[in-house]
DSSP file (Angstrom, degrees, kcal/mol; ACC not computed):
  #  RESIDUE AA STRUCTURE BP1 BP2  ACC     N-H-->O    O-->H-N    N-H-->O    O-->H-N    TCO  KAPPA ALPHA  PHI   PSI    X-CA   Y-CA   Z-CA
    1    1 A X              0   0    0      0, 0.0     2,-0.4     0, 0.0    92,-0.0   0.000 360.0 360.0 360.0 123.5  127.9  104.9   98.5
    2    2 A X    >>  -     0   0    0      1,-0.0     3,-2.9     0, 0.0     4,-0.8  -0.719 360.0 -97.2-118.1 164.6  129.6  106.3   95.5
    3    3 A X  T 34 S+     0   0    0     -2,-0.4     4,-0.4     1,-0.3    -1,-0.0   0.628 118.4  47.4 -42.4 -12.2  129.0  109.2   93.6
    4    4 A X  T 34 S+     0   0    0      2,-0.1     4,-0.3     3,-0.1    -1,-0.3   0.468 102.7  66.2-108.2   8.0  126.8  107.5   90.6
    5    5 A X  T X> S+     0   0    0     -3,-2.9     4,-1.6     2,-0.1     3,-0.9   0.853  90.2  64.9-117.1 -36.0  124.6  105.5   93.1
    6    6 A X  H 3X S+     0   0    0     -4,-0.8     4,-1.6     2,-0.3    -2,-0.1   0.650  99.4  46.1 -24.7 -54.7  123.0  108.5   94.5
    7    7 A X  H 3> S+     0   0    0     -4,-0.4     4,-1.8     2,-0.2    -1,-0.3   0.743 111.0  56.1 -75.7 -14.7  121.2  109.7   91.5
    8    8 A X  H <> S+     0   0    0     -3,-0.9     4,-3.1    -4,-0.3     5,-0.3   0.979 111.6  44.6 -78.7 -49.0  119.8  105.7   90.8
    9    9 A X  H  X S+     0   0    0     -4,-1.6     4,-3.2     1,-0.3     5,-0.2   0.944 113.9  51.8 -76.1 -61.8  118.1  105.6   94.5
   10   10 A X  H  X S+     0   0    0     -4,-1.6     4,-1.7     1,-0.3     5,-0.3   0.887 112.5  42.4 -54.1 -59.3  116.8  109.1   94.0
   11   11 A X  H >X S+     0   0    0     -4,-1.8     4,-2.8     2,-0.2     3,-0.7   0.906 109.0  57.8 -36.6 -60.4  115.2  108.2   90.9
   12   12 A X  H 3X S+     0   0    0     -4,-3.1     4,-2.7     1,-0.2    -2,-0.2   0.881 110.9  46.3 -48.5 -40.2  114.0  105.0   92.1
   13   13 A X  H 3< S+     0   0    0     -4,-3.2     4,-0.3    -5,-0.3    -2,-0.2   0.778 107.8  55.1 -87.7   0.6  112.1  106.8   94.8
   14   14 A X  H <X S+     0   0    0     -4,-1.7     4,-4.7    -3,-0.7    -2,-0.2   0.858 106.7  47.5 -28.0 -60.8  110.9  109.1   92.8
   15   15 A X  H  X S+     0   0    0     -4,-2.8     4,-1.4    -5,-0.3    -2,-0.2   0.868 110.9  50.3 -75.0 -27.7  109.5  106.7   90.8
   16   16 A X  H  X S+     0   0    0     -4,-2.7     4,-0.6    -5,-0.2    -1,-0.3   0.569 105.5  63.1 -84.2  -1.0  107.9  104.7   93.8
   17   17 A X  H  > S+     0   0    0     -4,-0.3     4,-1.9     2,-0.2    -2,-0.2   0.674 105.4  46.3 -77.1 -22.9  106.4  108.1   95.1
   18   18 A X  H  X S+     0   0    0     -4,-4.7     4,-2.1     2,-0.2    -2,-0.2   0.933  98.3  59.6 -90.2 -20.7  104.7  108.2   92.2
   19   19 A X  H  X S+     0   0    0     -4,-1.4     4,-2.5     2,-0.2     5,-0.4   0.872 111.1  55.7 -33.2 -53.0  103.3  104.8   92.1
   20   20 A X  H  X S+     0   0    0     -4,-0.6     4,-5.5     1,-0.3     3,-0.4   0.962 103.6  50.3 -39.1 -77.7  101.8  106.2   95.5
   21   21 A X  H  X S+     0   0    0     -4,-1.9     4,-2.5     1,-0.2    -1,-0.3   0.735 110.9  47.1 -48.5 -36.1  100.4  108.7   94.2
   22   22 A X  H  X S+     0   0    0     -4,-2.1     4,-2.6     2,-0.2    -1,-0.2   0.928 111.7  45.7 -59.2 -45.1   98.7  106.9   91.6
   23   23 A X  H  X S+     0   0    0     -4,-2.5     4,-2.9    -3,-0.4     5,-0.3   0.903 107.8  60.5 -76.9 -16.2   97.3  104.1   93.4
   24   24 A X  H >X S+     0   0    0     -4,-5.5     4,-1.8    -5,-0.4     3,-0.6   0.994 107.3  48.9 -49.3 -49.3   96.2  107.1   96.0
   25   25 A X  H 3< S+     0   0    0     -4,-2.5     4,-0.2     1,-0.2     3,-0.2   0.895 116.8  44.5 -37.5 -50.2   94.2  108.5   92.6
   26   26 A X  H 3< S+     0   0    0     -4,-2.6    -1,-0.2     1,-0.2    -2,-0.2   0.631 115.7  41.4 -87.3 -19.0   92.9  104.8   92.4
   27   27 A X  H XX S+     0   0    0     -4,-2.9     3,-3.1    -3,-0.6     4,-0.6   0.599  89.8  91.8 -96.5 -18.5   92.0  104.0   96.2
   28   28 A X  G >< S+     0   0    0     -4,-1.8     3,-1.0     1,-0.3    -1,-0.2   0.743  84.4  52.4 -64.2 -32.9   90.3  107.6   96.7
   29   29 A X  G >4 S+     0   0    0     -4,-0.2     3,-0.8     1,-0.2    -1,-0.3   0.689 102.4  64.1 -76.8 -37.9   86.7  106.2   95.7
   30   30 A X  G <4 S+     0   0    0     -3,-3.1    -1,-0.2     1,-0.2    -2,-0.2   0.795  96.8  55.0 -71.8 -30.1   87.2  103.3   98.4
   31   31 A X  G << S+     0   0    0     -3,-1.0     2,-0.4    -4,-0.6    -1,-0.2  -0.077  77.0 121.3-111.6  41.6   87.2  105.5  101.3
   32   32 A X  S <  S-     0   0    0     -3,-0.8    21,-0.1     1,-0.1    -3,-0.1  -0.747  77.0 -78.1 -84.1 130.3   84.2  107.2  100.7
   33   33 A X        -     0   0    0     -2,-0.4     2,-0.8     1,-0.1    -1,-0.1  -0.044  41.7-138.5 -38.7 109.3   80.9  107.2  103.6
   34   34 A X        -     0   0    0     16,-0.1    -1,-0.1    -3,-0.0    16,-0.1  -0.756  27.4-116.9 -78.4 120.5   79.5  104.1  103.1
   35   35 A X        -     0   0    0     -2,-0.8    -1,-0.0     1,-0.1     0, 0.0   0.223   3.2-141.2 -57.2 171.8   75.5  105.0  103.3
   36   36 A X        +     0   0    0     -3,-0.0     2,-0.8    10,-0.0    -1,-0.1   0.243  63.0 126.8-123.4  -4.3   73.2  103.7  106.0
   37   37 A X    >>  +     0   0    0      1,-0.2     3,-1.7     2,-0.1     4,-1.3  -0.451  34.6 178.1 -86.9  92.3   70.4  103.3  103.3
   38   38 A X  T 34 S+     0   0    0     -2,-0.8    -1,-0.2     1,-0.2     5,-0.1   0.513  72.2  66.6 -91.9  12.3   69.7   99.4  104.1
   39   39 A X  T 34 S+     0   0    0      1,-0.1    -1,-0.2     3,-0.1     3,-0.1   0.509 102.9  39.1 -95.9   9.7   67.0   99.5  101.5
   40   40 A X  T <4 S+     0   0    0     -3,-1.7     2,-0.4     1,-0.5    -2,-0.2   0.580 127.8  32.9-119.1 -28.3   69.1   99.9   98.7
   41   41 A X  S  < S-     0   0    0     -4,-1.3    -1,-0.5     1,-0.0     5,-0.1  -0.970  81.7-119.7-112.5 118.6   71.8   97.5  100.1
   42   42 A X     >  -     0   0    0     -2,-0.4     4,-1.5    -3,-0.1    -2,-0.1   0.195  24.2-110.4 -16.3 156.3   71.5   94.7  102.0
   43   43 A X  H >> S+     0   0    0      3,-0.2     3,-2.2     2,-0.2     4,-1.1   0.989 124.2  47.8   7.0-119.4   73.0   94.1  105.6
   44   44 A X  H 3> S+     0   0    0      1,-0.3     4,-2.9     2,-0.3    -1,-0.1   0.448 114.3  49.4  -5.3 -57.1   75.3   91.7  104.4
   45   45 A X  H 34 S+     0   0    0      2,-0.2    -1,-0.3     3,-0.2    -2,-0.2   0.843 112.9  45.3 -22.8 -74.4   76.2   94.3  101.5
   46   46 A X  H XX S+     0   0    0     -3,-2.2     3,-4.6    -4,-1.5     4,-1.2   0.990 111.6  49.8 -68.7 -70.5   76.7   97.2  103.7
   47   47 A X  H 3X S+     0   0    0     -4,-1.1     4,-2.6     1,-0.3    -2,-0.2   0.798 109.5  52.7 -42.9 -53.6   78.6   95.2  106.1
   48   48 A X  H 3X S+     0   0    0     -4,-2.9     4,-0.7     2,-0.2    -1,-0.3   0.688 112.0  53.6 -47.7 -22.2   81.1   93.8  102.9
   49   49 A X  H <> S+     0   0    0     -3,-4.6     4,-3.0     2,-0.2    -2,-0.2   0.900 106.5  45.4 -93.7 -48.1   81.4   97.5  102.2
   50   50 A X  H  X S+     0   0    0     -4,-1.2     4,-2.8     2,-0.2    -2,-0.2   0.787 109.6  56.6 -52.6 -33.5   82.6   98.5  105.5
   51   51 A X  H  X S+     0   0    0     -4,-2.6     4,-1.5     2,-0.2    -2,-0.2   0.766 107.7  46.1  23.9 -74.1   84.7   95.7  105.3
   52   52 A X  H  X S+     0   0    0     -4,-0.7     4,-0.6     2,-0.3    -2,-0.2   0.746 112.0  56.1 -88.9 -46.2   86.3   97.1  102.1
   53   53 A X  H >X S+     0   0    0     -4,-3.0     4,-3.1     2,-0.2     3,-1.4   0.958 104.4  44.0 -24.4 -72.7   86.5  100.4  103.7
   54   54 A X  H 3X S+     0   0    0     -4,-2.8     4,-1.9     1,-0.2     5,-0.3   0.987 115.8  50.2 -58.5 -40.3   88.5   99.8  106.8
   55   55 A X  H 3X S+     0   0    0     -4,-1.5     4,-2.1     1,-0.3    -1,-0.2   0.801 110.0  59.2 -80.3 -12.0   91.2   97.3  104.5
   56   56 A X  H <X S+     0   0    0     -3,-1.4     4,-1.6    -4,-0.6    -1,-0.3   0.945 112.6  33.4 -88.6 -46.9   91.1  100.7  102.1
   57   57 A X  H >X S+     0   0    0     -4,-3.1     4,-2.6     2,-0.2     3,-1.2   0.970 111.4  62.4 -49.8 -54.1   92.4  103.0  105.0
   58   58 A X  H 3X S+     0   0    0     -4,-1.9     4,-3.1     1,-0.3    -1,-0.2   0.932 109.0  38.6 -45.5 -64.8   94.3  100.5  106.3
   59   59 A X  H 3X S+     0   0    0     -4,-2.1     4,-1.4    -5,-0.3    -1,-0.3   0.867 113.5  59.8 -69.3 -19.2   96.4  100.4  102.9
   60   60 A X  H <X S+     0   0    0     -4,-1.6     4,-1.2    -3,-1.2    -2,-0.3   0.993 100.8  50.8 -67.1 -50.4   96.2  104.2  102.8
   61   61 A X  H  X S+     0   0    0     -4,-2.6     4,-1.5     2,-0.2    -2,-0.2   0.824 115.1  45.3 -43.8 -47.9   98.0  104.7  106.2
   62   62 A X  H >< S+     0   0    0     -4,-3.1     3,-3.6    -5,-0.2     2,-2.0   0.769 110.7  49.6 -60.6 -96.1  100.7  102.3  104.7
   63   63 A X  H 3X S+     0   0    0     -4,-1.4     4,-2.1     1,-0.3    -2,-0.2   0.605 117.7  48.6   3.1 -35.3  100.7  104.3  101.3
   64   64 A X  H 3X S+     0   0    0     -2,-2.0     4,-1.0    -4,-1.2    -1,-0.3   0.775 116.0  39.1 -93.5 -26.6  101.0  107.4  104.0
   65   65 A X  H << S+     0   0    0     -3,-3.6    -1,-0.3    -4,-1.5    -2,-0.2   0.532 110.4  52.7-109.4   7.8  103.6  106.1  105.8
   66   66 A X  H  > S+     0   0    0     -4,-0.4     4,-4.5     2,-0.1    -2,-0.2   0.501 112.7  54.4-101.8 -32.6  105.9  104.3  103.0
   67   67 A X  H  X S+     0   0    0     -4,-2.1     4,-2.9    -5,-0.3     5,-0.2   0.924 103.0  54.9 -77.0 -33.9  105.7  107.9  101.3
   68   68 A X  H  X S+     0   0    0     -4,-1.0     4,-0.9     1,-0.2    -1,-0.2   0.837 111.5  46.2 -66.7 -13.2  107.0  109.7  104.5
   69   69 A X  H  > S+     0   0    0      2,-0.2     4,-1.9     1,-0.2     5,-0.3   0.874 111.9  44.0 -74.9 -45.0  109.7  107.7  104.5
   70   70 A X  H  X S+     0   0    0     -4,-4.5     4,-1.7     1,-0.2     5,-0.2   0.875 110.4  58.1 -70.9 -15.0  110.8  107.8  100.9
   71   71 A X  H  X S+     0   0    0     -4,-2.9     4,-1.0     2,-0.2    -1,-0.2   0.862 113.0  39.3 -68.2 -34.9  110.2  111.4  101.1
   72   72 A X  H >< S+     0   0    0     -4,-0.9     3,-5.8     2,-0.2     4,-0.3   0.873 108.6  60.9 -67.4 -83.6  113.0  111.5  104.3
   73   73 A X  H 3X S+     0   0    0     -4,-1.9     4,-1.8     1,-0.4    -2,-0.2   0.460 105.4  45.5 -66.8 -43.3  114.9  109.2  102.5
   74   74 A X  H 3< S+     0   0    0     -4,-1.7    -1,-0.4    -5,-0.3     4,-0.4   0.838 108.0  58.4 -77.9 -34.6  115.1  112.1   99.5
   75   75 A X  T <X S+     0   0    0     -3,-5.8     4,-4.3    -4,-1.0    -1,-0.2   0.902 104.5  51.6 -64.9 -31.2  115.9  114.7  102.2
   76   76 A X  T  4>S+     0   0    0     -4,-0.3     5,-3.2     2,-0.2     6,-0.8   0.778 104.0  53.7 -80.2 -19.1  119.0  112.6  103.1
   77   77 A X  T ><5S+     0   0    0     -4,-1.8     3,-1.9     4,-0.3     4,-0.3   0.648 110.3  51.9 -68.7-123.6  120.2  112.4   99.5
   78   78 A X  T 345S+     0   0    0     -4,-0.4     2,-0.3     1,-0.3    -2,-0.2   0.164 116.4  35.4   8.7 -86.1  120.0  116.3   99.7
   79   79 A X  T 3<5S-     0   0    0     -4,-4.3    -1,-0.3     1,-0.1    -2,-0.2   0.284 116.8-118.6 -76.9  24.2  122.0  116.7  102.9
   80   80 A X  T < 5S+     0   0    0     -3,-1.9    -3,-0.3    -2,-0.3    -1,-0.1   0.887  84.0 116.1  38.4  81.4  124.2  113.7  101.6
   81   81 A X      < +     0   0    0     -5,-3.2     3,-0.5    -4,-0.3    -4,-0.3  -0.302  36.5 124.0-154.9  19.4  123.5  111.5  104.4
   82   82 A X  S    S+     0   0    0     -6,-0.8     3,-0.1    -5,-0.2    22,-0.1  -0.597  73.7  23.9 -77.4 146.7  121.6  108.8  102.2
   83   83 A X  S    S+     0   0    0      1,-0.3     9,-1.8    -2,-0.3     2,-0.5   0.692  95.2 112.3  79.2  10.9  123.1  105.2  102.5
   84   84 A X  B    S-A   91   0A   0     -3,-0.5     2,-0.8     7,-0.3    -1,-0.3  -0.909  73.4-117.3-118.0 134.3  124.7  105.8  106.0
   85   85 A X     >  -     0   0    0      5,-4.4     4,-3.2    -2,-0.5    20,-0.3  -0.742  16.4-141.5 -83.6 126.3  123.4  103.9  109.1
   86   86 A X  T  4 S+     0   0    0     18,-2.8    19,-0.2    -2,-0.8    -1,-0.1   0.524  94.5  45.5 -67.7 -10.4  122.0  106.6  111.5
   87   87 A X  T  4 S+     0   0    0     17,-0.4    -1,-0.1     3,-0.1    18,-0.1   0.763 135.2   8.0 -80.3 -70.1  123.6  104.4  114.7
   88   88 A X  T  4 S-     0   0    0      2,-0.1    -2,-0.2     1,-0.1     3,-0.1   0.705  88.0-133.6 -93.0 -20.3  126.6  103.7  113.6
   89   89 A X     <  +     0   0    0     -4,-3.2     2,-0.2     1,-0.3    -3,-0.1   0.488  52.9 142.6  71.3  12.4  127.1  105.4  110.5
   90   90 A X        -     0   0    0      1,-0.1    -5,-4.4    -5,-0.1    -1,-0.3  -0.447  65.1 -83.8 -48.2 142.0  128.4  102.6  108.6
   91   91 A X  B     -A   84   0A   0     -7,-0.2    -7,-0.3    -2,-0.2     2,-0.1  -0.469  43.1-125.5 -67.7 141.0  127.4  102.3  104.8
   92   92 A X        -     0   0    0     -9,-1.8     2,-0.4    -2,-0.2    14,-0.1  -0.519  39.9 -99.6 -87.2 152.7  123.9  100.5  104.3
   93   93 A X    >>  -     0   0    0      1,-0.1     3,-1.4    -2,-0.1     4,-0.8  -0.682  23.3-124.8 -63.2 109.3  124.4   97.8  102.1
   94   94 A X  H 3> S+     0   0    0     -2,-0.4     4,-3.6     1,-0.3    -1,-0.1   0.837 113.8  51.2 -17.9 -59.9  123.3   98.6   98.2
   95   95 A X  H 3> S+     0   0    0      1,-0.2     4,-1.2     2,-0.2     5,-0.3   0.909 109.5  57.4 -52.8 -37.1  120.9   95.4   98.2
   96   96 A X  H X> S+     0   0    0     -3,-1.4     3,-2.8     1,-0.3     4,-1.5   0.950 110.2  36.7 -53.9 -85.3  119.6   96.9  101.3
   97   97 A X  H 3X S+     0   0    0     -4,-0.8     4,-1.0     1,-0.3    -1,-0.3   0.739 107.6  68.4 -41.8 -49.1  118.6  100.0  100.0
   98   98 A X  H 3< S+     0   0    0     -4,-3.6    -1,-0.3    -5,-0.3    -2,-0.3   0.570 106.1  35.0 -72.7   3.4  117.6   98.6   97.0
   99   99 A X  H << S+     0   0    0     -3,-2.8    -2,-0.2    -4,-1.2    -1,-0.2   0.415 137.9  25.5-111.4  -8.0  114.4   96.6   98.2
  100  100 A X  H ><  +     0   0    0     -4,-1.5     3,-2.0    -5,-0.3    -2,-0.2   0.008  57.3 171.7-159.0  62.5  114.0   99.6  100.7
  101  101 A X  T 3< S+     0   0    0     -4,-1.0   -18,-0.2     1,-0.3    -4,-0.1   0.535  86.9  66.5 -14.4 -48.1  115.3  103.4  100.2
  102  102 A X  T 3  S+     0   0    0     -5,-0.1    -1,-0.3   -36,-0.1   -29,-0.1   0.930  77.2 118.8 -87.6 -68.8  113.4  104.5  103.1
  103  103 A X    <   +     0   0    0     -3,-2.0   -20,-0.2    -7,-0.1     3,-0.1   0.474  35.4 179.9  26.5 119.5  116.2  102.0  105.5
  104  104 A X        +     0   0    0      1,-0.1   -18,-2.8   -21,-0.1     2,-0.4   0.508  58.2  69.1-115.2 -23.3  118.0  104.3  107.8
  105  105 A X  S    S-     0   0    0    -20,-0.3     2,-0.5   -19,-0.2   -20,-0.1  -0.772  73.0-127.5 -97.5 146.8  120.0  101.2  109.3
  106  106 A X    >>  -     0   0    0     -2,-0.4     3,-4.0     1,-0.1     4,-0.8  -0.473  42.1-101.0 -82.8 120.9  122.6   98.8  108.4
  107  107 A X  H 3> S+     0   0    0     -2,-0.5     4,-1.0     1,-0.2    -1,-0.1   0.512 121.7  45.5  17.4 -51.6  121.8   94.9  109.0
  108  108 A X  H 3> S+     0   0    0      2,-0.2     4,-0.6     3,-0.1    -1,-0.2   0.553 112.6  42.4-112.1 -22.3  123.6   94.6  111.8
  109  109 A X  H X4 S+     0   0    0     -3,-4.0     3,-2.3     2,-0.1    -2,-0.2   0.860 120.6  52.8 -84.9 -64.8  122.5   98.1  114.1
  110  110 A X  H 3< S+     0   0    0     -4,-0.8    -2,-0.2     1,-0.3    -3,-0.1   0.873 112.3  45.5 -42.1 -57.0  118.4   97.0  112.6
  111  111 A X  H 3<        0   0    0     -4,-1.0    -1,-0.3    -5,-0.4    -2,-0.1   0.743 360.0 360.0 -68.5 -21.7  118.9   93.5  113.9
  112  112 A X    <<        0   0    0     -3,-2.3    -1,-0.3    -4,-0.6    -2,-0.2   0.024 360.0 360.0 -72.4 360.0  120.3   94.3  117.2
């Protein structure tokens, strides 16, 4: 990892913690009590809404857990320990990093 690649990964998670945060702004509405009131909704309705509920948690708990990662991922830039595999402490492969900051292992420790 060389000295100019450091500030691009931080920036890029930056910029995919705030894509979180936006679609968190955009999901918050989904995971609202769906009402029991079956005369103003069907069954059927209600049931499609719970439905649409649980898959709305579901993607916040990923949301929730793709942000704790880039959020380590940004601590390890701080203590300059980004881009290093935490077994073996070989350098993570650029490409690697670039479809997934959050990574903490190289190809070879991950696959093993």
């Amino acid at each position: 990892m060389n000295e100019t690649d450091t500030p691009r990964f931080a920036a890029l998670i930056r910029a995919r913690l705030d894509e979180i945060a936006q679609q968190n702004r955009l999901g918050h509405d989904a995971l609202a009590v769906v009402q029991l009131d079956q005369q103003a909704v069907g069954r059927l309705s209600r049931m499609d809404a719970l439905q649409n509920q649980a898959m709305a948690k579901a993607q916040q708990a990923r949301r929730d857990g793709e942000s704790k990662g880039l959020r380590a991922a940004l601590a390890r830039i701080d203590a300059g320990e980004f881009g290093y595999c935490e077994d073996c402490g070989e350098p993570i492969a650029p490409k690697r990093l670039e479809l997934n900051p959050a990574v903490t292992r190289c190809v070879g420790c991950a696959s093993s």
